[in-house]
PDB file of N, CA, C and O in Angstrom, chain B, residues numbered from 101:
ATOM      1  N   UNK B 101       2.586 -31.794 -19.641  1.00  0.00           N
ATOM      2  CA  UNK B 101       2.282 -31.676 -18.222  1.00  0.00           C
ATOM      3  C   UNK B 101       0.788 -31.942 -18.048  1.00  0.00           C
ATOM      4  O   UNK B 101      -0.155 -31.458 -18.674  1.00  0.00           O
ATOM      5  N   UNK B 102       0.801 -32.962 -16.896  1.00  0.00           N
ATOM      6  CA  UNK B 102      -0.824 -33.445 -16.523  1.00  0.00           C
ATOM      7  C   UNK B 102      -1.793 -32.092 -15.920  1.00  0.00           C
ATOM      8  O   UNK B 102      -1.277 -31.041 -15.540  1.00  0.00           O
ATOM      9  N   UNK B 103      -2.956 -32.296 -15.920  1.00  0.00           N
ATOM     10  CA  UNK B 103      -3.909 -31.043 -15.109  1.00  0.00           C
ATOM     11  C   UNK B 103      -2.991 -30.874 -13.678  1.00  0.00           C
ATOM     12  O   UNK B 103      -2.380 -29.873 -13.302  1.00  0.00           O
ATOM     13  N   UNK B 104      -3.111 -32.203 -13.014  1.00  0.00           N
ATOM     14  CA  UNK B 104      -2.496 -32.627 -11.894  1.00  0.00           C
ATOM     15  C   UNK B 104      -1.375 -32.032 -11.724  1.00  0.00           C
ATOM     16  O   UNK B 104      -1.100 -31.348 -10.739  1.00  0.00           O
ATOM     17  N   UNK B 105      -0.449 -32.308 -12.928  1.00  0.00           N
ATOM     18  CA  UNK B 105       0.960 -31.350 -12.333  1.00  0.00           C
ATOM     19  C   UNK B 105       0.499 -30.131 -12.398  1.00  0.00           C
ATOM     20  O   UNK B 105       0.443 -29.692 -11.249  1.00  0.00           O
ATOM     21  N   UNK B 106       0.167 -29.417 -13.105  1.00  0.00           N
ATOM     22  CA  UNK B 106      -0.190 -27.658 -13.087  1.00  0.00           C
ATOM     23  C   UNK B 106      -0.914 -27.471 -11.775  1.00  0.00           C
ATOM     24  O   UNK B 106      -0.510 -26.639 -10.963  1.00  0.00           O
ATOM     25  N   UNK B 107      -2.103 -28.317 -11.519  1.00  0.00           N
ATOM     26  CA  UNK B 107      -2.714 -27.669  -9.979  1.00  0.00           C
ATOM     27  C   UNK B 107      -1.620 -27.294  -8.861  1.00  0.00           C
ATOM     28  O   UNK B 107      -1.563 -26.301  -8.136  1.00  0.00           O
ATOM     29  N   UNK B 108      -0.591 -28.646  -8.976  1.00  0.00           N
ATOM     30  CA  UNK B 108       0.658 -28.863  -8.329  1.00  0.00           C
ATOM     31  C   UNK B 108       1.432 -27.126  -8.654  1.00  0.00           C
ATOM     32  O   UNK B 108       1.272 -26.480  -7.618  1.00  0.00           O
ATOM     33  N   UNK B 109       1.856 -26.630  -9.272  1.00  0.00           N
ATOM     34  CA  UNK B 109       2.379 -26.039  -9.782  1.00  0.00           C
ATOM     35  C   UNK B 109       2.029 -24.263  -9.080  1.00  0.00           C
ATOM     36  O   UNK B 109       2.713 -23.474  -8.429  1.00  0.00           O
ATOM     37  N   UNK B 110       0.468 -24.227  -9.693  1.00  0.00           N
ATOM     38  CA  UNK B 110       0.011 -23.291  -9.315  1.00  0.00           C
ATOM     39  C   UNK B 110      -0.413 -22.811  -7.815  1.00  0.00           C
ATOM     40  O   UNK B 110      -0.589 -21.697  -7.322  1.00  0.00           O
ATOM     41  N   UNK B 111      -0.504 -24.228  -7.272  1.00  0.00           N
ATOM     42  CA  UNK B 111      -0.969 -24.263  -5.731  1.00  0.00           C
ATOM     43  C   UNK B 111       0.253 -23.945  -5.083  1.00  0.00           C
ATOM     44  O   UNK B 111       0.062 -23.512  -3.947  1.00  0.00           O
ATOM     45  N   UNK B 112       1.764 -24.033  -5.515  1.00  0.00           N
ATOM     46  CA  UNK B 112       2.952 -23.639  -5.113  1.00  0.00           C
ATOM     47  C   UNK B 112       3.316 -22.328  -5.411  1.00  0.00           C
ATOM     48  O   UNK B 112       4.165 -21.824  -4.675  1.00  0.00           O
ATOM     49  N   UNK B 113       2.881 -21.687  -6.291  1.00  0.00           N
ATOM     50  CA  UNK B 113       2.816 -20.119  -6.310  1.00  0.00           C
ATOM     51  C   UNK B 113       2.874 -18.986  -5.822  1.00  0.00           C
ATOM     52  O   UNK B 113       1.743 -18.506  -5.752  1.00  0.00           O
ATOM     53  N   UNK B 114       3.685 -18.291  -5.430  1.00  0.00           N
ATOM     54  CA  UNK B 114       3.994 -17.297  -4.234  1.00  0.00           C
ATOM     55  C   UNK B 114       3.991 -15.980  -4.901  1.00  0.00           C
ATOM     56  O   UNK B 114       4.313 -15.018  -4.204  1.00  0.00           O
ATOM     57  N   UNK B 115       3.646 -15.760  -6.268  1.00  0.00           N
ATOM     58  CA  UNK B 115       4.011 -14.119  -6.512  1.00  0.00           C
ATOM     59  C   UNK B 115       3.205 -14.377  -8.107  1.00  0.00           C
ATOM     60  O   UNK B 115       3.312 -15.242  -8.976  1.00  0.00           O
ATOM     61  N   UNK B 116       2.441 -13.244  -7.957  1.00  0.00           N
ATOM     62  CA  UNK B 116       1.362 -13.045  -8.687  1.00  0.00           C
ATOM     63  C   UNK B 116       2.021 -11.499  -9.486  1.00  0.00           C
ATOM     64  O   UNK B 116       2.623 -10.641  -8.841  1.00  0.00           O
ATOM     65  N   UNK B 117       1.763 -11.414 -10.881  1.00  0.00           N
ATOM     66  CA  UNK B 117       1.855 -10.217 -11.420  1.00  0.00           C
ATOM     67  C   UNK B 117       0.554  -9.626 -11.795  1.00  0.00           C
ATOM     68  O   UNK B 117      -0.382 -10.122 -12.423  1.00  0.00           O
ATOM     69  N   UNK B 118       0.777  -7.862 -11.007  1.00  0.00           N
ATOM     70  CA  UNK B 118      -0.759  -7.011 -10.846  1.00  0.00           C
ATOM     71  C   UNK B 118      -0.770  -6.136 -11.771  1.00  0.00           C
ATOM     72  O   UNK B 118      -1.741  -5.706 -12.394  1.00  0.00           O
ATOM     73  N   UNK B 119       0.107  -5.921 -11.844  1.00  0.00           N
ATOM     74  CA  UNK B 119       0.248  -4.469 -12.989  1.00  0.00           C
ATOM     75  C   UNK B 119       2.216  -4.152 -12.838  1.00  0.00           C
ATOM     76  O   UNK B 119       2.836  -3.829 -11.825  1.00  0.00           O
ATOM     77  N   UNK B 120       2.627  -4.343 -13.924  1.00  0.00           N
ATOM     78  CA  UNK B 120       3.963  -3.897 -14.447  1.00  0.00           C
ATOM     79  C   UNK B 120       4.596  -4.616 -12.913  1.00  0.00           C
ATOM     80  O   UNK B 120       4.591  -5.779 -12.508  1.00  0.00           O
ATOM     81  N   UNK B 121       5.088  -3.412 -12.353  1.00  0.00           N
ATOM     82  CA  UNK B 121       5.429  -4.222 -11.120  1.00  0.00           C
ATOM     83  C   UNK B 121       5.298  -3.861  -9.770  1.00  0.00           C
ATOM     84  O   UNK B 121       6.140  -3.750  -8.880  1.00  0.00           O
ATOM     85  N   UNK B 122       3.942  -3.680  -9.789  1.00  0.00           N
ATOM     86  CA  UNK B 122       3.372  -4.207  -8.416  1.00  0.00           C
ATOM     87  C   UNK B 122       2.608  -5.491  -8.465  1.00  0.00           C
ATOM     88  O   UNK B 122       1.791  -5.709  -9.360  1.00  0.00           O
ATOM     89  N   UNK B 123       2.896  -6.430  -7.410  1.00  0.00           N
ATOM     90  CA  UNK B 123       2.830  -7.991  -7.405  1.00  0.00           C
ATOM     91  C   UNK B 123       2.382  -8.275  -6.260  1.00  0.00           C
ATOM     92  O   UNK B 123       2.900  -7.755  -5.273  1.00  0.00           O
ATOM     93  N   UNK B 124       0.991  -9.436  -6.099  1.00  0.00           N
ATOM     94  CA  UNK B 124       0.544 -10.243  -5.467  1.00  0.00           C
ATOM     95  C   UNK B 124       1.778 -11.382  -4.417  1.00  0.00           C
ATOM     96  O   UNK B 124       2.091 -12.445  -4.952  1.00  0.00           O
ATOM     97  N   UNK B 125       2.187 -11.165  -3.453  1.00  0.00           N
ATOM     98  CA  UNK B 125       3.349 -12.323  -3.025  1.00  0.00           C
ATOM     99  C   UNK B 125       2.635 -12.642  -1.481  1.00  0.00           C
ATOM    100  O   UNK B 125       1.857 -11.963  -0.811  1.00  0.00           O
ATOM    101  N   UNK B 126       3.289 -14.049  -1.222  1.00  0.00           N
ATOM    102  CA  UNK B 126       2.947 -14.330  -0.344  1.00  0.00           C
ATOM    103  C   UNK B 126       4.266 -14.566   0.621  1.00  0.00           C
ATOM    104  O   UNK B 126       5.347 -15.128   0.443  1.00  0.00           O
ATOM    105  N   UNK B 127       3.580 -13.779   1.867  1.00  0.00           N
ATOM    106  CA  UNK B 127       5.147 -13.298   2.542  1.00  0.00           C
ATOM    107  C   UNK B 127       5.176 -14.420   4.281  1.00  0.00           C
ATOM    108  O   UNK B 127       5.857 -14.334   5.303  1.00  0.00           O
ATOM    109  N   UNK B 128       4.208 -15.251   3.891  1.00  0.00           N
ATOM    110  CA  UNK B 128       4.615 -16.857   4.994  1.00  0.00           C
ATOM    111  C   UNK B 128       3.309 -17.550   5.054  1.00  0.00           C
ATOM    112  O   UNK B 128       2.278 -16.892   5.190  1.00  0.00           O
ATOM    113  N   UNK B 129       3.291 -19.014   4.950  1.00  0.00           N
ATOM    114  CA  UNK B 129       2.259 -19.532   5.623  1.00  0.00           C
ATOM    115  C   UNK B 129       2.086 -20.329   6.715  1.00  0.00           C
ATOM    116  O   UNK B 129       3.219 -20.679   7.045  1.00  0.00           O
ATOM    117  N   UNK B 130       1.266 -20.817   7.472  1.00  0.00           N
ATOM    118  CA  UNK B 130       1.489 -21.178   8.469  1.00  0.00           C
ATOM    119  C   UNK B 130      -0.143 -21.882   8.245  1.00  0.00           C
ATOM    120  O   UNK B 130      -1.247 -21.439   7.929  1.00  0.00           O
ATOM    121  N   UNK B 131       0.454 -23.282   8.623  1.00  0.00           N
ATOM    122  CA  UNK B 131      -0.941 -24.167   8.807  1.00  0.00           C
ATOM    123  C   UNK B 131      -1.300 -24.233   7.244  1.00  0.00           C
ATOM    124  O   UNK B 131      -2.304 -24.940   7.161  1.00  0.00           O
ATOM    125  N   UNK B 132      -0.994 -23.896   6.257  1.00  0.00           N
ATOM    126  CA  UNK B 132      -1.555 -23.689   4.915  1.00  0.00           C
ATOM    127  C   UNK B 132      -1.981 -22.874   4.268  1.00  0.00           C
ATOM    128  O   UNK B 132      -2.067 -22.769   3.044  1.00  0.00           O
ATOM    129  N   UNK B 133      -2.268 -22.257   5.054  1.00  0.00           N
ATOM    130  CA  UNK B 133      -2.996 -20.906   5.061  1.00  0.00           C
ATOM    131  C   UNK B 133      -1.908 -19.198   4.418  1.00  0.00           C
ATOM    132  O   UNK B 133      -0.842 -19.032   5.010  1.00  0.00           O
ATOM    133  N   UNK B 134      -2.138 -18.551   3.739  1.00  0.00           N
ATOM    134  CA  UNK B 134      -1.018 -17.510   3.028  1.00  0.00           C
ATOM    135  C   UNK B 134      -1.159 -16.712   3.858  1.00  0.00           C
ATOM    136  O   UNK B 134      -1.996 -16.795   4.756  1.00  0.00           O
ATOM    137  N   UNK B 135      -0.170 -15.579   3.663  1.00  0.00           N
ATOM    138  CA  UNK B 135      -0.397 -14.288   4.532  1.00  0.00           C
ATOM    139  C   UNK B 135       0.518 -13.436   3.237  1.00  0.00           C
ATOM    140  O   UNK B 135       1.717 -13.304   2.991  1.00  0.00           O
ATOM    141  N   UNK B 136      -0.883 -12.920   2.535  1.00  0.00           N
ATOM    142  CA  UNK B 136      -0.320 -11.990   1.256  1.00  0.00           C
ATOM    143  C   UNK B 136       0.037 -10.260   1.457  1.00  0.00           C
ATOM    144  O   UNK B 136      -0.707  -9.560   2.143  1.00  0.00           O
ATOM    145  N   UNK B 137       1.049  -9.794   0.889  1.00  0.00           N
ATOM    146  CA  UNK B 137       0.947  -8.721   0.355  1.00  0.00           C
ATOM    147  C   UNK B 137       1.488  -7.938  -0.986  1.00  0.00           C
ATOM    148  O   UNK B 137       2.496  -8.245  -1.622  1.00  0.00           O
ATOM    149  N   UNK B 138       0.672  -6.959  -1.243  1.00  0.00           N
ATOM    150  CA  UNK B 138       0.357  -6.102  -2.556  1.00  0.00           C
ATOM    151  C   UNK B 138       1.643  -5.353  -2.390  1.00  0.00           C
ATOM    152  O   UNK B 138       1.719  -4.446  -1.562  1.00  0.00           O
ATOM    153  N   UNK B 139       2.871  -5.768  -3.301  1.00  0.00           N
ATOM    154  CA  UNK B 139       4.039  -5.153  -3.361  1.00  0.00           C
ATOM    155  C   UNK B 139       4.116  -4.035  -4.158  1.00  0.00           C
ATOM    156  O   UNK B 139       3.208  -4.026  -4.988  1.00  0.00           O
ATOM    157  N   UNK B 140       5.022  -2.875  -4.236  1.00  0.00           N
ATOM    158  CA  UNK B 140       5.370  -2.138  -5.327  1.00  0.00           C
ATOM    159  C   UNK B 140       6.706  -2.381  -5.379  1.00  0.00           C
ATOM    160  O   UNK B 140       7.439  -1.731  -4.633  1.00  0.00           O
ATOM    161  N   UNK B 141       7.390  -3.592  -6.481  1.00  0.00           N
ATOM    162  CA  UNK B 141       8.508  -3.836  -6.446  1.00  0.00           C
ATOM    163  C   UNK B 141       9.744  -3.053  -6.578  1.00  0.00           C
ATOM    164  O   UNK B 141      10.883  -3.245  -6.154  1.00  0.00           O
ATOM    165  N   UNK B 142       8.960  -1.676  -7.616  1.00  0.00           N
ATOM    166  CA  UNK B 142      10.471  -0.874  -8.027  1.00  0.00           C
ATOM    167  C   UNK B 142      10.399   0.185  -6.690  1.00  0.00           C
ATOM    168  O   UNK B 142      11.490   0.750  -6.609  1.00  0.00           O
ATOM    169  N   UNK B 143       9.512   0.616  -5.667  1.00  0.00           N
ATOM    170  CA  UNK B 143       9.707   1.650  -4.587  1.00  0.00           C
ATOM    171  C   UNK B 143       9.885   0.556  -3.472  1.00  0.00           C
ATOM    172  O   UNK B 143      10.317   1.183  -2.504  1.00  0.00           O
ATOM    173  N   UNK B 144       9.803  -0.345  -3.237  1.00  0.00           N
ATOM    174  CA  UNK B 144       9.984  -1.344  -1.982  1.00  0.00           C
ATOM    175  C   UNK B 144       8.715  -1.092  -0.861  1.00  0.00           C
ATOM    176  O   UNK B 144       8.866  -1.195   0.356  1.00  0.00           O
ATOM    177  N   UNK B 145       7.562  -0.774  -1.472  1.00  0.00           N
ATOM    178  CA  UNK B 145       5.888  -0.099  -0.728  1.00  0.00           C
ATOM    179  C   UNK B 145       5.306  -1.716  -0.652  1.00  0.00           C
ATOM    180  O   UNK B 145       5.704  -2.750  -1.189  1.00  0.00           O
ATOM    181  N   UNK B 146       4.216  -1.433   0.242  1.00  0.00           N
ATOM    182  CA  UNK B 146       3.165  -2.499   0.190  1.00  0.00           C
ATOM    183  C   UNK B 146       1.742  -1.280   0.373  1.00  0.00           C
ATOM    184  O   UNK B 146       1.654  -0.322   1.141  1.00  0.00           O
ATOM    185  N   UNK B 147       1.156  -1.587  -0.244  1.00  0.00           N
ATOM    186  CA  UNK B 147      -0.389  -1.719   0.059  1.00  0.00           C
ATOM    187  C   UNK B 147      -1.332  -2.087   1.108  1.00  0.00           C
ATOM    188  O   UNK B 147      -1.994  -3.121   1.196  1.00  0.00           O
ATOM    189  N   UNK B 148      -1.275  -0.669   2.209  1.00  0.00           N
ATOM    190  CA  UNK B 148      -1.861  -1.454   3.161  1.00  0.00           C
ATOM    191  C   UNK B 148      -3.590  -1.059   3.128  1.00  0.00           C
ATOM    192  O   UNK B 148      -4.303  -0.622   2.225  1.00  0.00           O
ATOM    193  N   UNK B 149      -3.844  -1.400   4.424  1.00  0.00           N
ATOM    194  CA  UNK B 149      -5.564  -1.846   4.398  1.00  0.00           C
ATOM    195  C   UNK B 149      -6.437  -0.434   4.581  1.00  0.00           C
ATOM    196  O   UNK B 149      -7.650  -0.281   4.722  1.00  0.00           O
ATOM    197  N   UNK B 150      -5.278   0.602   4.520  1.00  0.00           N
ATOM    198  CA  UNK B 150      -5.780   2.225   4.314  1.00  0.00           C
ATOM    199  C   UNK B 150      -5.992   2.646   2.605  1.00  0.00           C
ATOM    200  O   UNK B 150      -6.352   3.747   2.189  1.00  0.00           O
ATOM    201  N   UNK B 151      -5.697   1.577   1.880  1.00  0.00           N
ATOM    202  CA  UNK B 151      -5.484   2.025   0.856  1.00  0.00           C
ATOM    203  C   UNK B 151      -4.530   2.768   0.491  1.00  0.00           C
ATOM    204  O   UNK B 151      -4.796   3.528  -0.441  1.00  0.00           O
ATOM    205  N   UNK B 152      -3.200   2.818   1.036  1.00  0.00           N
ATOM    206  CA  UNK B 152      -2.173   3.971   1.127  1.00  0.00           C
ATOM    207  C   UNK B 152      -0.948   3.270   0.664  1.00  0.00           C
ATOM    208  O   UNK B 152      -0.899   2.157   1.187  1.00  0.00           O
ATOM    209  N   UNK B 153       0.316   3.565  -0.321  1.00  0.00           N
ATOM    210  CA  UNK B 153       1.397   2.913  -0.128  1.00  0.00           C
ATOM    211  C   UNK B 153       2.358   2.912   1.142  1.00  0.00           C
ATOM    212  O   UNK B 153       2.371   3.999   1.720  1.00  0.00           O
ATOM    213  N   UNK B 154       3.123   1.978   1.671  1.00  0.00           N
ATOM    214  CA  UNK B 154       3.688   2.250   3.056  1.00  0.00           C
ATOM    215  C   UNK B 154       4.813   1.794   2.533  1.00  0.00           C
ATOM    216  O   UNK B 154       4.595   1.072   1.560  1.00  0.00           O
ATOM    217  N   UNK B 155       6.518   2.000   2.930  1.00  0.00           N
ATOM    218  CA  UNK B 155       7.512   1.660   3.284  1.00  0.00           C
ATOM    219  C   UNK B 155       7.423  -0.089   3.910  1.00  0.00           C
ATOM    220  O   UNK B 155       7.093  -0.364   5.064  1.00  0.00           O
ATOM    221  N   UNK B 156       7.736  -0.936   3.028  1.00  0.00           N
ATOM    222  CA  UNK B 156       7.877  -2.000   4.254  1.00  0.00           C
ATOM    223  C   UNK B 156       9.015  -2.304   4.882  1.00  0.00           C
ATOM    224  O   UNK B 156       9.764  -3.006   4.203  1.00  0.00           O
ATOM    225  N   UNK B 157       9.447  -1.985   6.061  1.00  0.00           N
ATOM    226  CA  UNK B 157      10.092  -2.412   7.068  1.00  0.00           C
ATOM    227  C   UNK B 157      11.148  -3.278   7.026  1.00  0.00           C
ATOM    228  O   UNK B 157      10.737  -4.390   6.696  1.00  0.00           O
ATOM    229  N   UNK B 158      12.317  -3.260   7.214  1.00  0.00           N
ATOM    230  CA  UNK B 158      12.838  -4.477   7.217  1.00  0.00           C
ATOM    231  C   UNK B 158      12.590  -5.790   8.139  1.00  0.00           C
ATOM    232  O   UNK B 158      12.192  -5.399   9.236  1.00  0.00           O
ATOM    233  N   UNK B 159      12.679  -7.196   8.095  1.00  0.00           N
ATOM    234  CA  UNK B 159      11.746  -7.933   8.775  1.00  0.00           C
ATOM    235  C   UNK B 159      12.276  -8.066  10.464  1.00  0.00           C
ATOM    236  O   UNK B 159      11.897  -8.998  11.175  1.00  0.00           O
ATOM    237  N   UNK B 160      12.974  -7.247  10.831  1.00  0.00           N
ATOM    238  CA  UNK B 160      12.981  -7.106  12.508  1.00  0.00           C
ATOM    239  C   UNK B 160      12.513  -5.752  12.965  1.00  0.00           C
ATOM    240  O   UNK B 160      12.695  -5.472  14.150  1.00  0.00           O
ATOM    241  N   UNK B 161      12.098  -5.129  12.400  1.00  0.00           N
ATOM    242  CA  UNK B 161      11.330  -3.910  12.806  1.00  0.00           C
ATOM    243  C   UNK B 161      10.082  -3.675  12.322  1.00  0.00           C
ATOM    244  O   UNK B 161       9.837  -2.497  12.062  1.00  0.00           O
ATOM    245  N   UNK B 162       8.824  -4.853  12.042  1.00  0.00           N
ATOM    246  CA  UNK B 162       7.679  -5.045  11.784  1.00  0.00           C
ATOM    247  C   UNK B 162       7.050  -5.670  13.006  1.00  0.00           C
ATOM    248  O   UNK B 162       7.192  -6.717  13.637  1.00  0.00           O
ATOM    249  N   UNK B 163       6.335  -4.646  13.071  1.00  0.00           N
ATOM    250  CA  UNK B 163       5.294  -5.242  14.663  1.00  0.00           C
ATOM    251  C   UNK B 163       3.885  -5.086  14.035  1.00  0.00           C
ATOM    252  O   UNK B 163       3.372  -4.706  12.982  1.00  0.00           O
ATOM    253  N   UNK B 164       3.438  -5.716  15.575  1.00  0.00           N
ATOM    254  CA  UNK B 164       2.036  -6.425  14.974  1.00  0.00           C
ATOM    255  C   UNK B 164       1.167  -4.988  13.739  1.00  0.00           C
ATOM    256  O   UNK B 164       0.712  -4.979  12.595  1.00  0.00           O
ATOM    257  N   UNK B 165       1.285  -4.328  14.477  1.00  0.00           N
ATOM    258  CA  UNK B 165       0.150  -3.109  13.790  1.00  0.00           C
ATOM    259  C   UNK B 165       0.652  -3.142  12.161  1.00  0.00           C
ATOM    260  O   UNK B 165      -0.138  -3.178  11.218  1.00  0.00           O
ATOM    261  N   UNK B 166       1.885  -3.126  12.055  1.00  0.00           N
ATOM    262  CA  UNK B 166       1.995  -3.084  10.384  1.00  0.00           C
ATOM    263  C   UNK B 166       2.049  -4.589   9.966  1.00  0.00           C
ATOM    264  O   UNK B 166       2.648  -4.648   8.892  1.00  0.00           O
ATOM    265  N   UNK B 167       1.646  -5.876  10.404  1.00  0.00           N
ATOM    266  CA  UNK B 167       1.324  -6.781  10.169  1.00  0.00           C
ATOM    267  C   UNK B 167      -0.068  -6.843   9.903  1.00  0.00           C
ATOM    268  O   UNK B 167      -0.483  -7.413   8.893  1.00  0.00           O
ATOM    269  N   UNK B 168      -0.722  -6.378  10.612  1.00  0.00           N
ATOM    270  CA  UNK B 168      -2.383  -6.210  10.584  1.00  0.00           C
ATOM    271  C   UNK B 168      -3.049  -5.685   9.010  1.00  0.00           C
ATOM    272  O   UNK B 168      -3.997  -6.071   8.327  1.00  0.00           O
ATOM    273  N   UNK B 169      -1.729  -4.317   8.820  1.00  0.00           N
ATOM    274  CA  UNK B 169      -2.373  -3.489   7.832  1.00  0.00           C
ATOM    275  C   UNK B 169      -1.658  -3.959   6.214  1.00  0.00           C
ATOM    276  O   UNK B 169      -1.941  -3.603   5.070  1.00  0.00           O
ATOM    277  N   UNK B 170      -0.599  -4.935   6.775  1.00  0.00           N
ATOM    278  CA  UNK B 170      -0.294  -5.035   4.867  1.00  0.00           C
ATOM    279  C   UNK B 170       0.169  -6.492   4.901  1.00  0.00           C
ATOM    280  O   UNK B 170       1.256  -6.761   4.389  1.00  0.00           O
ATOM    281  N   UNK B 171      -0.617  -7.519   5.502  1.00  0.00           N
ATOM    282  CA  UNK B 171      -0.438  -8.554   5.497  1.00  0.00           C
ATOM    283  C   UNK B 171      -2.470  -9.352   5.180  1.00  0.00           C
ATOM    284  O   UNK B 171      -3.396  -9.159   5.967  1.00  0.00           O
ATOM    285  N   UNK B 172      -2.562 -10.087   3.992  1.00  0.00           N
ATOM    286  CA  UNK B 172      -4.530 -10.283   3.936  1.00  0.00           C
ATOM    287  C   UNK B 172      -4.147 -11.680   3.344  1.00  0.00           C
ATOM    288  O   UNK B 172      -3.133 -12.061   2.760  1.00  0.00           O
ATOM    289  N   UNK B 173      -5.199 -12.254   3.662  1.00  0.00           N
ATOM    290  CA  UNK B 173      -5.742 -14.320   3.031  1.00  0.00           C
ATOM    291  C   UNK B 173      -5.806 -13.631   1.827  1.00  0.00           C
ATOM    292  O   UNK B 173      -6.018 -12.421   1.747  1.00  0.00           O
ATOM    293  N   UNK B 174      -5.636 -14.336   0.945  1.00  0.00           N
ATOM    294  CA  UNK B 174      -5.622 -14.516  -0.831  1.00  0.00           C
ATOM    295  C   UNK B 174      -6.418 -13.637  -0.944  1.00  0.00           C
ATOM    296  O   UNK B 174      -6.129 -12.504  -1.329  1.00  0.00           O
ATOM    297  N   UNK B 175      -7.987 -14.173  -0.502  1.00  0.00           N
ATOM    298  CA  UNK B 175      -9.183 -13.886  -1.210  1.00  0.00           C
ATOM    299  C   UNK B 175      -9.043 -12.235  -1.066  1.00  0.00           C
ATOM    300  O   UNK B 175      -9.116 -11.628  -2.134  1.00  0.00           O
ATOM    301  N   UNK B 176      -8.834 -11.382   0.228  1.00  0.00           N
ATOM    302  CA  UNK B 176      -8.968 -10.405   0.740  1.00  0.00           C
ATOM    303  C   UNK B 176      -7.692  -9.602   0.091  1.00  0.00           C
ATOM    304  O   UNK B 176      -7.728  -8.373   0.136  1.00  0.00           O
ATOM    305  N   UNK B 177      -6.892 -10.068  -0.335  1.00  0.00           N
ATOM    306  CA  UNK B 177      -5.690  -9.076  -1.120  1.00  0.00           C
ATOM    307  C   UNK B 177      -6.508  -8.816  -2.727  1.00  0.00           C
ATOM    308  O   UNK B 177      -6.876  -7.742  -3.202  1.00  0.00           O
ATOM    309  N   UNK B 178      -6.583  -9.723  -3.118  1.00  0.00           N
ATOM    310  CA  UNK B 178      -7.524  -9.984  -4.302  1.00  0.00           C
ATOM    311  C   UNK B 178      -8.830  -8.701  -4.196  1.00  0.00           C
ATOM    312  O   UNK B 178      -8.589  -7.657  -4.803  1.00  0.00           O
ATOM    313  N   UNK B 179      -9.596  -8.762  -3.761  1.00  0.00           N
ATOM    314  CA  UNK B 179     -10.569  -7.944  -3.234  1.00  0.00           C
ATOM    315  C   UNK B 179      -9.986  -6.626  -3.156  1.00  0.00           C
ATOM    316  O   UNK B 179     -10.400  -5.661  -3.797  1.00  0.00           O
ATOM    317  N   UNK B 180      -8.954  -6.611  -2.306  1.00  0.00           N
ATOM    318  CA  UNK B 180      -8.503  -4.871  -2.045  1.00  0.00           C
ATOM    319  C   UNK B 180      -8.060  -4.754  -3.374  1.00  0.00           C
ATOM    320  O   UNK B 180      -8.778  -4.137  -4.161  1.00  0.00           O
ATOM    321  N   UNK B 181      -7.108  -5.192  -3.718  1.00  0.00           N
ATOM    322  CA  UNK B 181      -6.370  -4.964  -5.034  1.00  0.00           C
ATOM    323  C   UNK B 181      -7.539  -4.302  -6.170  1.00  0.00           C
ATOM    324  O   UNK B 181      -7.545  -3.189  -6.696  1.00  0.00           O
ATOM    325  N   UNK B 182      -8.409  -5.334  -6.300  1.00  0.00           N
ATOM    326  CA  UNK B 182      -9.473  -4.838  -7.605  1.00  0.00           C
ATOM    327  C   UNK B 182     -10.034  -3.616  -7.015  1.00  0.00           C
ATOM    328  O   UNK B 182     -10.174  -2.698  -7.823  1.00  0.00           O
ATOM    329  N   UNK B 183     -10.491  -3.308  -5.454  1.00  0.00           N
ATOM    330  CA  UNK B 183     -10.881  -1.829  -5.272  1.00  0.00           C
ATOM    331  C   UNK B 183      -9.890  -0.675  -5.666  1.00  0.00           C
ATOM    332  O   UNK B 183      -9.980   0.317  -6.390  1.00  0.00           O
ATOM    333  N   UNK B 184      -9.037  -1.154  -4.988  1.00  0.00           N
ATOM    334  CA  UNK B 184      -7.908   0.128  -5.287  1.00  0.00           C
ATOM    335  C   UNK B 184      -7.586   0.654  -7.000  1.00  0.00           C
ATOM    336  O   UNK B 184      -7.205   1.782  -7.312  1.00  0.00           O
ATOM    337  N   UNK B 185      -7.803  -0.271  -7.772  1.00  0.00           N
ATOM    338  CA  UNK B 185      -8.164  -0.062  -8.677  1.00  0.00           C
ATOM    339  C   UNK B 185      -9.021   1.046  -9.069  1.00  0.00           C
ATOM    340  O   UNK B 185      -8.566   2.054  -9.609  1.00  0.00           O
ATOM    341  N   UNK B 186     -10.545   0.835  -8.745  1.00  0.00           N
ATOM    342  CA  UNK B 186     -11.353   1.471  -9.129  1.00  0.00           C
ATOM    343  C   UNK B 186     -11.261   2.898  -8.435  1.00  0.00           C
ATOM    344  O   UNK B 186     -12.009   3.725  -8.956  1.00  0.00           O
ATOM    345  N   UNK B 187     -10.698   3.240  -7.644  1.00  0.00           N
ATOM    346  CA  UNK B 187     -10.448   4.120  -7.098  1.00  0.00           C
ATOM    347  C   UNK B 187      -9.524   4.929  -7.838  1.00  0.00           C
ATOM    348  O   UNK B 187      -9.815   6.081  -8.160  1.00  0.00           O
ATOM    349  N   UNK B 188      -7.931   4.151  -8.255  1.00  0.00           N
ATOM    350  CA  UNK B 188      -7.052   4.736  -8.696  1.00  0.00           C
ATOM    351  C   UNK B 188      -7.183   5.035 -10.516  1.00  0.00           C
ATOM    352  O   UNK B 188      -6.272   5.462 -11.226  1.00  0.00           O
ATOM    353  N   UNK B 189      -7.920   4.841 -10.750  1.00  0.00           N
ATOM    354  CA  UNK B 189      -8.199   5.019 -12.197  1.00  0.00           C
ATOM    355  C   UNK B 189      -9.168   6.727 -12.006  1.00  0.00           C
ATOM    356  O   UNK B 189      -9.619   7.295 -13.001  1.00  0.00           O
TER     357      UNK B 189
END
């Protein structure tokens, strides 16, 4: 496989592993652009922007406010993620 195919590859990437299994995923994009969140796969939680685990919703009973708080651009899930870290240690 060329560099080219892997950029290909990786730039298609929707779910990142963080620790065992809570996971980096990207839950739609629009324009190109991601709209990530910090899963806890085995409790069905996300990580929102309180630093808190939350219940996520099934997807017709998510309004804007819990969109706000557990939905971040790459860079900014990335960022929370490594804080929460330092916190949770």
């Amino acid at each position: 496989m060329t560099n080219e195919e892997k950029v290909k590859w990786f730039d298609a990437a929707i779910r990142f592993v963080l620790d065992g299994k809570i996971h980096l995923v990207m839950k739609s994009r629009l324009n190109g652009v991601g709209n990530w969140s910090i899963v806890d796969t085995a409790a069905n939680k996300v990580l929102n922007s309180n630093m808190e685990w939350e219940d996520e919703p099934p997807l017709n009973k998510r309004d804007d406010s819990f969109m706000i708080r557990a939905r971040f651009k790459f860079d900014d899930a990335v960022a929370m993620w490594e804080q929460y870290k330092m916190f949770a240690e």
